[in-house]
N, C-alpha and C positions, 0 to 999 in steps of 0.2 A: 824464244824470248828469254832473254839473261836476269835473271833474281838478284836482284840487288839485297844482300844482307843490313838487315837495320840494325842500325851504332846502336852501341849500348847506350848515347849520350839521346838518343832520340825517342826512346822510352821515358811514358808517364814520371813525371817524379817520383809517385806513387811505389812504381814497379822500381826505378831504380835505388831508393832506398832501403825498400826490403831485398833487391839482392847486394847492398852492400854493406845491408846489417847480418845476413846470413853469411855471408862472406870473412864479415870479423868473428861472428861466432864459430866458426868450423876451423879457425884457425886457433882457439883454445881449448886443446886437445882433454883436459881434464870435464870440462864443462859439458862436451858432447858426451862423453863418456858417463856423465853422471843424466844426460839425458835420456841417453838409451837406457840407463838402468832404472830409471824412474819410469818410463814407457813399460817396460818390463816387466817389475814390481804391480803397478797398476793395472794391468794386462791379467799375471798371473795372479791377483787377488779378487779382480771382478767375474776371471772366464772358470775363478774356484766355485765364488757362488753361485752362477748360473748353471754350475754342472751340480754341488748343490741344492739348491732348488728344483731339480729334473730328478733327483735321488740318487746321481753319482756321488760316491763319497769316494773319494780317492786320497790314499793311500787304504784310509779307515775312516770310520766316523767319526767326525772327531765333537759329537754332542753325548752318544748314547756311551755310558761306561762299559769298563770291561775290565773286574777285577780282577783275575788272573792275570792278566799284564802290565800290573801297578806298579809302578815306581821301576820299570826295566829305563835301565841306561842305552845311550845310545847303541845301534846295533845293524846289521844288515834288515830283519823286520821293521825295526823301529827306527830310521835314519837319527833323529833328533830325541829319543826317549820317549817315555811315559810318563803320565801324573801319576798323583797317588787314586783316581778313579779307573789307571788303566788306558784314557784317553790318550793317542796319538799327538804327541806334541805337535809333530809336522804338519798335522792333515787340520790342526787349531790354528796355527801361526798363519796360513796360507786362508783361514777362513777370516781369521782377526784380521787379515789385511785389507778387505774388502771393507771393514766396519772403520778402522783407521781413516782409510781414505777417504771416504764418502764423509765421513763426518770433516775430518781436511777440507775437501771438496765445498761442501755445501755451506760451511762455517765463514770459509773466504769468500765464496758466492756471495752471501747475506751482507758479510762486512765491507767487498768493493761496492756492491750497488750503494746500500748506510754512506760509506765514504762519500763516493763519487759525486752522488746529489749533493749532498750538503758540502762540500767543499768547491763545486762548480757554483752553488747559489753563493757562497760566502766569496770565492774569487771572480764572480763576474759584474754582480750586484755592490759588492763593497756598503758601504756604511753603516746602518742598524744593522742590516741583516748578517754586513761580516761581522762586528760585534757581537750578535748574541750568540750565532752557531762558534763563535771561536772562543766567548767562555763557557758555553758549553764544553767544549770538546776541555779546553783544562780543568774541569772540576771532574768530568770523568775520567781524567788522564792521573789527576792527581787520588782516584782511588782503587786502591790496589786488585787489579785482570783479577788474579787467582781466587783471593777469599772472597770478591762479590761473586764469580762462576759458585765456589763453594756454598754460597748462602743461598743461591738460588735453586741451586740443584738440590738443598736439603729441605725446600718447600715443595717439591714437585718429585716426582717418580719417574728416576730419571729412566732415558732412554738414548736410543742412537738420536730419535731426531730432538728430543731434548738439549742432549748436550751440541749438538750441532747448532741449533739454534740460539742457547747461552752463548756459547763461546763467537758467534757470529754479532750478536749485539753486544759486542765490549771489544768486540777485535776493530774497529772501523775507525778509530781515531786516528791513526795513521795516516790513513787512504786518505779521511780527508783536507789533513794539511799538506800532504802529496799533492792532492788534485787541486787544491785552493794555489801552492805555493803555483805550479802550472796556468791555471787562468789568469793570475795576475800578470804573469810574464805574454803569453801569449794575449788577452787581449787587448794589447796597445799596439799589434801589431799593422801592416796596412793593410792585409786582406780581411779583416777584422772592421776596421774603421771603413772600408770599401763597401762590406758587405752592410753595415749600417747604415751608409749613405744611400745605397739601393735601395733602402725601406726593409730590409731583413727583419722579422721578428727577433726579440727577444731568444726564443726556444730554438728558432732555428742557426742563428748565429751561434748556439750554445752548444746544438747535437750535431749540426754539419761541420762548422768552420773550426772552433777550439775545440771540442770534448775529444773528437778523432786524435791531433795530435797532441793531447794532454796524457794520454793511454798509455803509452808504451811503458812511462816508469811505475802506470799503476799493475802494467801487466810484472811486472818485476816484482813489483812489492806482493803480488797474488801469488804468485812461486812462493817467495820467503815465507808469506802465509800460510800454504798448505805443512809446511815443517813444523810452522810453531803449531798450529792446531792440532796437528800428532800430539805433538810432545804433551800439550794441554790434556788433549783425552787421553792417551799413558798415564796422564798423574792424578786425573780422577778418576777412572776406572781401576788402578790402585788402589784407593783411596778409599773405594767404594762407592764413589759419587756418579762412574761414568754407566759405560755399558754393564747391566747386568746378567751374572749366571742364570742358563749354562751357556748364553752367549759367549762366545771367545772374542776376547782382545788382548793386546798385548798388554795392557797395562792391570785385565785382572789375573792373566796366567802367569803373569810376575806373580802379583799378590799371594796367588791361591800357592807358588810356588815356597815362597821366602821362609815359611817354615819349615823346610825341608833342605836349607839352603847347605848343611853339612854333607848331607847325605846323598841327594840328589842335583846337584850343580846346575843340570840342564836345561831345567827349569825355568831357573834366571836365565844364564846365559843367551840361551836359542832366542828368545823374543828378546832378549837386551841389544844384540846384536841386530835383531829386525828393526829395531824403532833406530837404534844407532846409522846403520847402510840406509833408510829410509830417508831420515831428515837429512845426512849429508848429502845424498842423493839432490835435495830439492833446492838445498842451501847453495852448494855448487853449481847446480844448473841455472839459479837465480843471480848468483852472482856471476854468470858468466853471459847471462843477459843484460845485466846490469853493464858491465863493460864492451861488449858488443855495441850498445848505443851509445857509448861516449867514444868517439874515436881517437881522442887525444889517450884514453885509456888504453886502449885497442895497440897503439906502437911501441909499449910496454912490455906483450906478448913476446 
């Protein structure tokens, strides 16, 4: 009996938009490339902790000091240098990259769910309800991310999920005039008005028919987030505000570095360069999703 090959045309819609959004994507040769290195990066900063946590410390430890090897420059021992404690720059970079991310991670978690709701209730609902969530969202838009993160984290003691958590309740305004400007477009459509005619609830016209294809630029906009959320804990953790010693991150191994900044270079450098390759990393993979779904964008390539 002869196998008849099924058309691509006769595949779910479903199925055939994701391979022809994968499709645009793998033709922007920069984009995967900054994907793979973000799969990479996150890989090697989670499977550092876990080996970490089991009492592997590889290269060195990079928590417990070791004066005799203070302030040595880079070297065949020390790939990246030392601090002034002797600490392993490298085997701190690769730990701080675990605390970066997860706060990344968890920061945009908090702020698509924040968004997603309330710009799904303000683009489906419309009237009071789009009203008060939408000035809502401008009186927190019109006060400034950085110094409210600032103020808050100097009432509280900070931590990784402190700061994850700040920086996730003030990241979300975006998300949800993203996912509002989406519902308004999609539900005037006619599986939309179909599915109301059916007797469809509320809820479920909301999480079956629109929220599904509302997603895709919120999944866009959740990439570009995990960038900024770096760069946000680099500048508190600086600062003093983020992750604290002897925790490592990049933003206080800067800090603890900057007084040495004649002498020792590395210091800056090694992690300036981590947080630098990180965010382009996720900014280019974002923006290459971003144009993946627009295929008028896509014949540009």
């Amino acid at each position: 009996m002869t196998t008849i090959a099924k058309p691509v045309d006769a595949l779910p819609p479903a199925a055939t938009k994701r391979r022809s959004f994968w499709r645009r994507f793998r033709k922007n040769t920069p984009a995967v490339i900054a994907l793979v290195l973000a799969i990479l990066l996150f890989g090697a900063g989670m499977g550092y902790w876990f080996l970490d946590l089991a009492g592997v410390h590889w290269p060195y430890d990079p928590i417990i000091p070791n004066p005799p090897d203070q302030l040595q420059g880079p070297s065949a021992a020390h790939w990246v240098g030392t601090d002034d404690l002797g600490r392993d720059i490298f085997s701190r970079i690769l730990l701080g990259a675990h605390i970066s991310l997860l706060i990344g991670f968890v920061a945009v978690g908090i702020a698509v769910v924040i968004g997603t709701i309330l710009g799904s209730v303000s683009g489906y609902f419309g009237g009071w309800a789009d009203t008060i969530i939408m000035r809502f969202v401008d009186m927190m838009m019109c006060i400034p991310t950085f110094f409210l993160i600032l103020m808050v984290m100097a009432l509280v003691r900070p931590n990784v999920w402190y700061v994850a958590l700040v920086i996730g309740l003030t990241a979300w305004t975006g998300t949800s005039r993203l996912v509002r400007a989406e519902f308004l477009t999609l539900r005037e459509m006619d599986y939309v008005h179909a599915a109301r005619a059916l007797g469809a609830r509320h809820l479920r016209v909301i999480f079956r028919h629109i929220l599904p294809n509302a997603l895709p630029p919120v999944f866009v906009s959740a990439v570009l987030g995990v960038a900024s959320a770096i760069l946000i804990e680099a500048s508190l953790s600086y600062l003093g505000f983020g992750v604290q010693p002897p925790d490592p991150s990049w933003g206080n191994i800067i800090s603890d570095g900057k007084q040495y900044i004649l002498d020792a270079w590395w210091l800056i450098v090694f992690p300036g360069v981590a947080i630098f390759v990180t965010t382009l990393a996720f900014y280019v993979t974002g923006e290459g999703l971003r144009i993946a779904l627009d295929p008028k964008e896509t014949k540009q390539i």
